[in-house]
C-alpha positions as CSV (number, residue, x, y, z in Angstrom):
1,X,6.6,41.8,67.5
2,X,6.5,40.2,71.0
3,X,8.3,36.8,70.2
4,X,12.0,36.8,70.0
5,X,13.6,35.9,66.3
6,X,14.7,31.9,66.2
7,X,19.2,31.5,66.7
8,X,20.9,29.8,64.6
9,X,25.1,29.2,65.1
10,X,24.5,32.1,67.7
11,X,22.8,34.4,66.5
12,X,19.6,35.9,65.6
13,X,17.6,34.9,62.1
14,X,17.7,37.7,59.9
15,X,14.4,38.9,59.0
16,X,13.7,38.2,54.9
17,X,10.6,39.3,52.9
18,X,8.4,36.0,53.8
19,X,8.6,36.2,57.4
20,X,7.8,40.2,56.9
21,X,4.8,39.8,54.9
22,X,3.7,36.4,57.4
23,X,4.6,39.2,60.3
24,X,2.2,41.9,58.6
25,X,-0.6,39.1,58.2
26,X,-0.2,38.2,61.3
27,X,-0.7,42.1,62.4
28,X,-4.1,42.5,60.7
29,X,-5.6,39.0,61.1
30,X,-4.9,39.5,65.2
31,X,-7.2,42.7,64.7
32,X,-9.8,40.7,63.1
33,X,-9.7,37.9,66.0
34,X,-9.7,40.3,68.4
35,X,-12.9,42.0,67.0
36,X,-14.2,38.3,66.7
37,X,-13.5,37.8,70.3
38,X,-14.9,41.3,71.3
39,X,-18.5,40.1,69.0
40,X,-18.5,36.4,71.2
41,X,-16.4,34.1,69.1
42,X,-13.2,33.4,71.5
43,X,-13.4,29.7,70.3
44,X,-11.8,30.7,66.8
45,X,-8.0,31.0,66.7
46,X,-5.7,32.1,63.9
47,X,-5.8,28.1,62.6
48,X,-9.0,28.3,61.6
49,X,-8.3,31.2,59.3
50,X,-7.2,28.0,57.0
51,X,-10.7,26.5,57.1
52,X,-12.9,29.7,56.7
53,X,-10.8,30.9,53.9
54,X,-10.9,28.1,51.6
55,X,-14.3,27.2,52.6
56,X,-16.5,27.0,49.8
57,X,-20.8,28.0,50.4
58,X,-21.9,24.9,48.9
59,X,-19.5,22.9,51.1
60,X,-16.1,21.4,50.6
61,X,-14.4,18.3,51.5
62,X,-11.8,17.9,54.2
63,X,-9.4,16.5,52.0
64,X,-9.8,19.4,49.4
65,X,-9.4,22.2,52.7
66,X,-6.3,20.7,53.4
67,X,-5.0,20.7,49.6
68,X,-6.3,24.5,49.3
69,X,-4.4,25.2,52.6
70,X,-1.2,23.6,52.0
71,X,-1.4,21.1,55.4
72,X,-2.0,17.6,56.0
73,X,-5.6,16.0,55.8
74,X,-5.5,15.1,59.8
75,X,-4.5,18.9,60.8
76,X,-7.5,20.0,58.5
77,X,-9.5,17.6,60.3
78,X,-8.7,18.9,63.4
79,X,-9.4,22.5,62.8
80,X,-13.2,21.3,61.6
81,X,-13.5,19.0,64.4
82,X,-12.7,21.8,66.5
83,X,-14.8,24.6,64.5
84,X,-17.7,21.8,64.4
85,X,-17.7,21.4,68.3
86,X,-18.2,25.0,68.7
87,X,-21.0,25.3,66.3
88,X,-19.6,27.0,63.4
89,X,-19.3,24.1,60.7
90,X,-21.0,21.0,60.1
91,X,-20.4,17.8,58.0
92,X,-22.8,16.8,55.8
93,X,-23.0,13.7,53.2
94,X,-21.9,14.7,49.9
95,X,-24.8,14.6,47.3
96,X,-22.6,13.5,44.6
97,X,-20.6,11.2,46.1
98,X,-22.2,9.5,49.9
99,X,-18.6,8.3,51.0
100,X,-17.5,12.2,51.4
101,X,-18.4,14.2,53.7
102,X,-18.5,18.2,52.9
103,X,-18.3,20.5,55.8
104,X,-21.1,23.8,56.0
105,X,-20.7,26.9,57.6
106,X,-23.3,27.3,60.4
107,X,-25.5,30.2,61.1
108,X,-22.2,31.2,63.3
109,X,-20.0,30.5,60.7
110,X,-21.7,32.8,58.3
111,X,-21.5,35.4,61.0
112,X,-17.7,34.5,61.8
113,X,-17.3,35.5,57.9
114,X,-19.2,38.4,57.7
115,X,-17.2,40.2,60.7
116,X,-14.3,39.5,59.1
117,X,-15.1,40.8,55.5
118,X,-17.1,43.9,57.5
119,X,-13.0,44.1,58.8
120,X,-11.4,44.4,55.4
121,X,-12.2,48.3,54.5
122,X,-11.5,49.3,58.4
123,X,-7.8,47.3,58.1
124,X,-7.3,48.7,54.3
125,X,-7.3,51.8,55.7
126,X,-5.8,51.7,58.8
127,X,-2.6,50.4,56.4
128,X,-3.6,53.3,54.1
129,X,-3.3,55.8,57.2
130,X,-0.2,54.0,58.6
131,X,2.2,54.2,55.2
132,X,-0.3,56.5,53.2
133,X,-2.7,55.8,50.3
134,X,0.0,55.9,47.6
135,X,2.2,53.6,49.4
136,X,-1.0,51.0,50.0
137,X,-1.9,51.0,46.6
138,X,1.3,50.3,45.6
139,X,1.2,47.6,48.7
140,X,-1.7,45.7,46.9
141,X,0.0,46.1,43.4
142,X,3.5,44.5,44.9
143,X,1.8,42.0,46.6
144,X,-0.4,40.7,43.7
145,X,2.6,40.6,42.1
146,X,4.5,38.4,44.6
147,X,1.0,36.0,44.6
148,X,1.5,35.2,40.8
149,X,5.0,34.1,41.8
150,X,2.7,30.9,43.1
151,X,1.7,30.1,39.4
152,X,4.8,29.8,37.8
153,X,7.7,27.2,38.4
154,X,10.5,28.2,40.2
């Protein structure tokens, strides 16, 4: 990792399981924005990761990007308004309700989506070379375990 770990009363942060798994993330989705740059899409940053993700093909809401991403409405908005002036997403009147506004994926959108799912097989087994296929099924067990940690109460 290139950035140094945050100090606190002098000393270094130790490293715990979320910032290991955010650090691994981090790892594979740089890969996929580097391929996305490599294809001619430098406008899309690792932000936007929050919009394309939770993006549904008939067209969501900003408001329900935002509650699907965990971040405030105005920082969703910001990541479309961003994605929108570069051509990947547009806002279009709801049909079911005219005061919302659902945002689309574009031509460029849908091709910002499909490079990164062509990614996923390539990444699965680079991780599957790197720790060996055992260990990476084992991986996506342990971490589909950790996810339904999210459903239940703390």
């Amino acid at each position: 990792m290139s950035r140094p770990r945050p100090v606190t009363d002098g000393r270094e942060r130790p490293v715990n399981l979320a910032v290991l798994m955010r650090d691994g993330f981090k790892a594979l989705n740089d890969r996929v924005l580097h391929r996305l740059a490599a294809e001619g899409h430098e406008a899309v940053r690792p932000a936007h990761s929050a919009v394309f993700e939770f993006l549904d093909e008939t067209g969501t809401t900003v408001s329900a990007l935002a509650d699907r991403a965990q971040m405030t409405k105005q920082g969703m908005a910001e990541l479309v308004r961003h994605l929108e002036e570069h051509g990947y997403v547009t806002r279009e009147p709801d049909p079911d309700d005219r005061r919302a506004k659902l945002v689309l994926l574009t031509p460029a959108g849908r091709e910002v989506v499909r490079i990164a799912q062509r990614l996923v097989p390539e990444l699965e087994q680079q991780v599957a070379d790197l720790v060996g296929p055992e260990r990476a099924r084992a991986l996506r067990e342990d971490l589909t375990a950790i996810g339904r940690l999210g459903a239940t109460d703390p």
